[in-house]
DRENNUDREN-282148 format. One record per residue: x, y, z of N, C-alpha, C in turn; residue in three letters. Coordinates in steps of 0.2 Angstrom, whole numbers, plus 5000, padded with zeros to 4 digits. Each point is the difference from the previous one (the first is absolute). Layout:
XYZXYZXYZala
...
//
This chain:
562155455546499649945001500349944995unk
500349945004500149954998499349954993unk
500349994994499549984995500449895001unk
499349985001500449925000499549974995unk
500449964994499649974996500049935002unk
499449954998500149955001499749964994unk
500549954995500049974994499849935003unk
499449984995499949945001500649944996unk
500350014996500449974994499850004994unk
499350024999499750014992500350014996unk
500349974993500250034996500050054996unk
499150015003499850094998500250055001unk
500250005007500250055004500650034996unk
500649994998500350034997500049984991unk
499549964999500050044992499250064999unk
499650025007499550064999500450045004unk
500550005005500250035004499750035006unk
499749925003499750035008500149955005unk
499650015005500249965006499449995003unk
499949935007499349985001499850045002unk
500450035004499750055006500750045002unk
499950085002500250055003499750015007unk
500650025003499850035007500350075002unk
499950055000500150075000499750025007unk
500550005007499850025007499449955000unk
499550005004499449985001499649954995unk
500150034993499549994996500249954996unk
499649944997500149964994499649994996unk
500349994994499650004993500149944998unk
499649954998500149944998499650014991unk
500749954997499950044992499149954999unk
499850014992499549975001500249924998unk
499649955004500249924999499449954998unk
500449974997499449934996500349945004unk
499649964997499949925007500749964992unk
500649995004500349964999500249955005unk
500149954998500649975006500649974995unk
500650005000500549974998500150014992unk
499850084999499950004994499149984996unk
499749965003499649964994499250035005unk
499550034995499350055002499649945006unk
499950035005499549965004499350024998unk
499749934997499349984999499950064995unk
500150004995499850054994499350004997unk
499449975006499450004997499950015010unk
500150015004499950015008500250065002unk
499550074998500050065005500450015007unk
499449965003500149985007500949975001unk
500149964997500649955003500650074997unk
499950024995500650064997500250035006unk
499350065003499850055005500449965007unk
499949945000500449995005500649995000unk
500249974997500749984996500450085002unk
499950044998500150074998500150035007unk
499450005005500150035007500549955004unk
500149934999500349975002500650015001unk
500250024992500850014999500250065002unk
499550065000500150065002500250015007unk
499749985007500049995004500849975001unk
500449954999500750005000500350064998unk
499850044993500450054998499950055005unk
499550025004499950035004500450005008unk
500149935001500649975005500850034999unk
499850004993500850014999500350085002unk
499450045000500150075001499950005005unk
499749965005500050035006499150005003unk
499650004996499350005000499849935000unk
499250004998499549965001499250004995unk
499749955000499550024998499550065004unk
500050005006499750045003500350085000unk
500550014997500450094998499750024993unk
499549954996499850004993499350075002unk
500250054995499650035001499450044994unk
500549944994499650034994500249944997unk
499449974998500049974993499850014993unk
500449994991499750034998499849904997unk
499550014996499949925000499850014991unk
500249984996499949994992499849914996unk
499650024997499749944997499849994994unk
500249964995499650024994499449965000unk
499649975006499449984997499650035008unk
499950044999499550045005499549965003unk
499549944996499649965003500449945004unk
500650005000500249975008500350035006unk
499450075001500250045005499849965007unk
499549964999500049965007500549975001unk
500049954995500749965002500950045003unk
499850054997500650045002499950035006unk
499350035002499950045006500249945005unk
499649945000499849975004501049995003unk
500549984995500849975001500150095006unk
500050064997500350035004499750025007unk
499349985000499750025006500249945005unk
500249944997500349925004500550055004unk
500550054997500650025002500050085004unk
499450024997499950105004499450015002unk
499749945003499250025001500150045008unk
500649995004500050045006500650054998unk
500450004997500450064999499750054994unk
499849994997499350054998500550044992unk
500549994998500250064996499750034994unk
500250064996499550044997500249944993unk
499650004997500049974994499650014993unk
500249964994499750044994500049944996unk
499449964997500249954994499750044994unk
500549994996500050014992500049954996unk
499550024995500049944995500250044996unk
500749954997500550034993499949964994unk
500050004996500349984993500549934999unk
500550015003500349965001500550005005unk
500649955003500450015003500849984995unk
500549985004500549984995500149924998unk
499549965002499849954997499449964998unk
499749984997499149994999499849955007unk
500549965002500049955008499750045002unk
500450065002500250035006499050055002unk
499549985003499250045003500350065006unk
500750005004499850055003500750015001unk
500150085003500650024999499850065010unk
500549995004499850045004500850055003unk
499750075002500750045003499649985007unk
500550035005500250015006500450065002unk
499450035006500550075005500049975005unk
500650005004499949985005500450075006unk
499850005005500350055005500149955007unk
500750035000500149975008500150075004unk
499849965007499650065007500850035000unk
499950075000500550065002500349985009unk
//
């Protein structure tokens, strides 16, 4: 089986040594992502605006392999302030209230920067 990685340009990706997303036959794994644009935190007091920020860019990444928001079959969704679980329910269900996929919100401690309220992974499967 063919492994295809797909880099966004972060700097991070090779000084932690990973990549945005893998695609292994079918399946893809989107690493876990926070709301930037052009480097700089979208709205670092805005759940909701991060949340989408976040499925927004995902879904390009998701182009690039081959998929779609609709191949998403697992969210996992992390946050350090748990009491803006609506605002963040509310951004993903904007984007998977018909595609339904399994999902998890955790409220963590922190993430890798105090801006940063939400941090989400992606599985996505494309049809055999």
């Amino acid at each position: 089986m063919t492994k295809q990685t797909i880099l966004s340009g972060s700097p991070w990706e090779d000084k932690v040594g990973y990549c945005r997303a893998v695609r292994v036959g079918n399946l893809i794994e989107v690493s876990g992502t926070v709301a930037i644009v052009d480097g700089v935190t979208v709205k670092a007091d805005d759940a909701y605006a991060q949340t989408v920020n976040i499925i927004e860019r995902t879904g390009k990444v998701l182009e690039e392999a081959g998929a779609n928001l609709t191949n998403v079959i697992r969210t996992r969704i992390f946050t350090t302030d748990i009491r803006r679980f609506d605002d963040i329910a509310r951004a993903h269900g904007q984007f998977f209230s018909q595609i339904k996929p399994t999902t998890g919100m955790y409220g963590i401690s922190q993430l890798v920067g105090p801006e940063f309220l939400v941090e989400i992974e992606f599985t996505a499967i494309i049809g055999e």
